[in-house]
N, C-alpha and C positions, 0 to 999 in steps of 0.2 A: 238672176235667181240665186237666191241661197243656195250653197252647196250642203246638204244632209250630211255627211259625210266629215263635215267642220267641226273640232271640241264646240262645245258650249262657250266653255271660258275666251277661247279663239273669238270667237264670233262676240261676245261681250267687250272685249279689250278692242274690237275693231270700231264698235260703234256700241258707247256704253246706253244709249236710251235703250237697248234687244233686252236689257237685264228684266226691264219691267213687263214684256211680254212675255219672257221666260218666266216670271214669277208667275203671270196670269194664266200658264196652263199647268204650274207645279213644278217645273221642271229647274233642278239645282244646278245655277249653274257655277258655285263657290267652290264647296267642298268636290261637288260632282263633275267640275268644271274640264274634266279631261275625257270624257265619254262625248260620243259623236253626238250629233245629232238626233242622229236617226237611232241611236242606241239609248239615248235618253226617251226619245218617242217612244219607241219599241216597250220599253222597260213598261210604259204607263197606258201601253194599249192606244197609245195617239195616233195621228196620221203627220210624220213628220214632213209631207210635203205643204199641208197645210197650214204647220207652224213656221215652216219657210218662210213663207209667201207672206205669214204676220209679219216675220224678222226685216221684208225686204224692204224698212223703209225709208219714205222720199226724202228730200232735202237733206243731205248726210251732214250730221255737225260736225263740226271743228274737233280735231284731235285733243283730248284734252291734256293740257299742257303736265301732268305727271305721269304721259307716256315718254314724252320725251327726256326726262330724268335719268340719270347714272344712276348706280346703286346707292350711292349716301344719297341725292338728291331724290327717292324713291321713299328711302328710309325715312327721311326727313319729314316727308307728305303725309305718309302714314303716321309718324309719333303727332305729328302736328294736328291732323285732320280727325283721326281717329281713335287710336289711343289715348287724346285727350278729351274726346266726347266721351268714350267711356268711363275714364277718371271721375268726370263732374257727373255723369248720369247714373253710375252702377248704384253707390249709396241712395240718394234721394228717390229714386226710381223704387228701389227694395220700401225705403221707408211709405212711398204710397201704394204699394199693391199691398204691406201690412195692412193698412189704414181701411181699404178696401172691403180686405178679406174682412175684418174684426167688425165692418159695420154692413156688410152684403152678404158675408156668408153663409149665414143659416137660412138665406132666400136663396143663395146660389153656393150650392156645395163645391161646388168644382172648382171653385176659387182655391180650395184649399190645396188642389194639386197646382193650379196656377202660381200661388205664392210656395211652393214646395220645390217647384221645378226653377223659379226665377233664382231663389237663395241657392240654387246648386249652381244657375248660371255664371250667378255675378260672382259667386264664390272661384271657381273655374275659371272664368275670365280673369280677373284679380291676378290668379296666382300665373294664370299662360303671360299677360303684358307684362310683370315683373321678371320674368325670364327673357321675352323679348328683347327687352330693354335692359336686361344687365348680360346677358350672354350671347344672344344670335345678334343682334341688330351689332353691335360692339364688332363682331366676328366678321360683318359682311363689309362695317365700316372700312376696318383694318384690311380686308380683301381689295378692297377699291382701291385702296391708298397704297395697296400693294408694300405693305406694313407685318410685322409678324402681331399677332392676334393674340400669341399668348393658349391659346386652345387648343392642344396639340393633334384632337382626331380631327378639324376642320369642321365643316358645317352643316356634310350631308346627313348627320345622326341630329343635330339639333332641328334640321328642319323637317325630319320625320316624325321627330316626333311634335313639332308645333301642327303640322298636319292630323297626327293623328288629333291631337285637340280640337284641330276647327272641327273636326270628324261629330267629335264628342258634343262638341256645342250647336253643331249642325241638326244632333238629334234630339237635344232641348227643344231649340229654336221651335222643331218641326211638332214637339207635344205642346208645345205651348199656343201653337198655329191650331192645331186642332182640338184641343181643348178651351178656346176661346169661340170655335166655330170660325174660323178667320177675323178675331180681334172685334165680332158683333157686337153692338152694343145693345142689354135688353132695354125693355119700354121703362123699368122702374131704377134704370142707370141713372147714380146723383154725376155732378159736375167730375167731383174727382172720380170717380167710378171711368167717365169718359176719356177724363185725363190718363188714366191707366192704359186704357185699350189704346189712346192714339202714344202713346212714348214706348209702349210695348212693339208694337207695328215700325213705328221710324228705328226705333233700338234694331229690331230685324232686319230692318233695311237696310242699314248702315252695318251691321255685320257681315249681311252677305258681299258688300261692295268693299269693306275691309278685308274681307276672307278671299275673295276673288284674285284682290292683287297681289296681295299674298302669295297664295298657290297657284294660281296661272300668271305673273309678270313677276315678282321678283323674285323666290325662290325659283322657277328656273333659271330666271338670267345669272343669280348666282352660282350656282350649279354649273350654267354653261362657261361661266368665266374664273371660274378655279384654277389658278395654275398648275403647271401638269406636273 
């Protein structure tokens, strides 16, 4: 039996398929990945015993092979896996929710917060991966290699505040969840209309599972391996 009791994040990093039961009762387990259990239940009026017993499931996969990673090999997974999906999807992705909004919108207003909210997203994301990738990722490298960095206050101020960001993007994400109705698609949806709602949804996905490793596996394994 699941332990209530366990972070979120904890419980995701042990067996990454829990992420998508955790999306299915609401519960963050990215940003919010350091609250129990049963404090995330709590928070949302749930019965965390019953979302146990979802989490408890059979046939446990295979560890996936960027648990086992060092710091630079963590790093690596991420600029590779993630930060390069964003690269190729932030622009094209903006240019079709425009496209949407300009031929859907006066049938569906709320497109216009939809495409309001994504241009703040990708604007936001944009500007946190360049920091990423010129200042903290650089910082954790050189930590690994046990190399001077060059940054003299170290790392724990850089990745507060890249937290604070997924913070911030965490609360897009979640207007854009509901202000889609959960990414629904209406009956007079054209193709790309569809195309929106389904790259909006995987874009989420793929954030929270970017965001996760992030904040619950490598910013603290760097944290805990700072020398003293």
């Amino acid at each position: 039996m699941i332990d209530t009791t366990a972070t979120l994040g904890d419980l995701v990093t042990d067996d990454p398929r829990r992420a998508r039961v955790l999306e299915g009762y609401g519960l963050d387990y990215c940003c919010g990945g350091q609250r129990s259990l049963a404090q995330a239940a709590s928070a949302k009026g749930l019965d965390a015993d019953a979302i146990a017993e979802a989490l408890d499931l059979p046939d446990r996969e295979d560890t996936p092979d960027w648990q086992s990673f060092g710091l630079t090999g963590l790093v690596d997974h991420i600029l590779g896996t993630h930060h390069a999906y964003l690269w190729d999807e932030l622009g094209p992705l903006g240019s079709l929710v425009d496209k949407v909004y300009s031929v859907h919108g006066e049938r569906h207003p709320e497109l216009a917060s939809v495409r309001e909210d994504y241009a703040a997203l990708a604007n936001d994301l944009a500007q946190h991966l360049m920091k990423e990738e010129r200042i903290l990722f650089p910082a954790i490298k050189a930590q690994d290699a046990q190399e001077e960095s060059g940054f003299g206050c170290g790392v724990d101020g850089p990745i507060r505040q890249m937290m604070y960001e997924h913070d911030a993007a965490g609360e897009i994400l979640a207007r854009l969840r509901e202000t889609t109705s959960d990414y629904a698609v209406p009956e007079d949806a054209c193709m790309s209309y569809r195309q929106m709602m389904f790259r909006l949804q995987t874009l989420e996905q793929d954030l929270h599972q970017h965001i996760h490793k992030e904040n619950n596996v490598l910013f603290p394994r760097t944290l805990a391996e700072q020398p003293a």
